[in-house]
C-alpha positions in Angstrom: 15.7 11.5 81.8 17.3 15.1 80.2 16.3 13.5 76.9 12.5 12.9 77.9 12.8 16.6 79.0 14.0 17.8 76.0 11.7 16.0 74.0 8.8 17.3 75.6 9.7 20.7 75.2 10.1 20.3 71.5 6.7 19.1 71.7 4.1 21.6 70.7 1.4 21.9 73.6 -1.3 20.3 71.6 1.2 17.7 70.7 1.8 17.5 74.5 -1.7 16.5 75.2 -1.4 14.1 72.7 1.5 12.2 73.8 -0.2 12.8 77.6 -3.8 11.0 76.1 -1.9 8.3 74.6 0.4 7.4 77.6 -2.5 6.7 79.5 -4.4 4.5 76.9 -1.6 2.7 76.1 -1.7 2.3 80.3 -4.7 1.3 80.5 -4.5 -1.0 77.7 -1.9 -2.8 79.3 -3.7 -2.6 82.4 -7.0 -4.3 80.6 -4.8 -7.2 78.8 -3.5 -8.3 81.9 -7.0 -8.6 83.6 -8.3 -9.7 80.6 -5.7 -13.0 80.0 -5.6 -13.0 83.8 -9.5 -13.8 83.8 -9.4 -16.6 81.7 -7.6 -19.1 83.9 -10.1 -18.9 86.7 -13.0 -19.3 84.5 -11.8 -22.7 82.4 -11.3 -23.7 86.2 -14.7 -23.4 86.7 -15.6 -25.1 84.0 -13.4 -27.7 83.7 -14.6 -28.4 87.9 -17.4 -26.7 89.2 -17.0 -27.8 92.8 -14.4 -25.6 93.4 -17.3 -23.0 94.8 -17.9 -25.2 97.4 -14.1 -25.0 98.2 -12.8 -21.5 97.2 -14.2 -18.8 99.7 -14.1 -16.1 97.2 -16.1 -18.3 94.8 -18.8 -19.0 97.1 -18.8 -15.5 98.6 -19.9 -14.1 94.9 -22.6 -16.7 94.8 -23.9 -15.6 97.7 -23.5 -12.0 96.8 -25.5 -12.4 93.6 -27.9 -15.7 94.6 -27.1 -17.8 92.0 -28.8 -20.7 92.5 -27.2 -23.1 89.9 -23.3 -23.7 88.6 -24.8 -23.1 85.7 -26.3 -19.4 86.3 -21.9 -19.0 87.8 -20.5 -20.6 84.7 -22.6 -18.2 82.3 -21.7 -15.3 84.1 -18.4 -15.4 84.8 -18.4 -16.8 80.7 -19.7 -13.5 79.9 -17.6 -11.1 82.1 -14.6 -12.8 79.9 -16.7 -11.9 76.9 -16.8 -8.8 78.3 -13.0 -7.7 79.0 -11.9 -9.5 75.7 -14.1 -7.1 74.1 -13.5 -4.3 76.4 -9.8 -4.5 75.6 -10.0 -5.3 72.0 -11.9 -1.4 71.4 -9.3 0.2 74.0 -6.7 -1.2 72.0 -8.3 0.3 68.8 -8.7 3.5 70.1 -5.2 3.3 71.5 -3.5 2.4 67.7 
């Protein structure tokens, strides 16, 4: 931990900032690729058996939150959310590099 400390008072206070900014993207990329490869799973389980949203209870409780009314309107959106957190981690982890 002294080394941390003395590393960080070597640092410059701009520099400081720096390392500070790039701690936390490289947090919340980390954070982002775990939801992002986390979110996968469930969805090929969707697809690969949609009548698991008559049996899961969180499942069912979304489609009732947002009234889809098919499998199909479910399997597109939770298609795109993936979409969606592949692509929102790919540009974090561009700005983070």
């Amino acid at each position: 931990m002294n080394d941390l400390k003395k590393i960080y008072a070597i640092l410059a206070p701009t520099e400081r900032r720096a390392l500070v900014r790039l701690t936390v993207a490289i947090l919340v990329m980390g954070i982002l690729e775990v939801i992002g490869v986390a979110s996968i799973l469930p969805f090929m389980q969707l697809v690969a058996d949609p009548e698991v949203i008559e049996r899961n209870q969180i499942i069912a409780t979304i489609v009732d939150y947002f009234q889809f009314t098919r499998t199909r309107q479910l399997i597109l959106a939770a298609g795109g959310l993936v979409i969606f957190l592949t692509i929102l981690t790919n540009v974090v982890a561009v700005y983070t590099n």
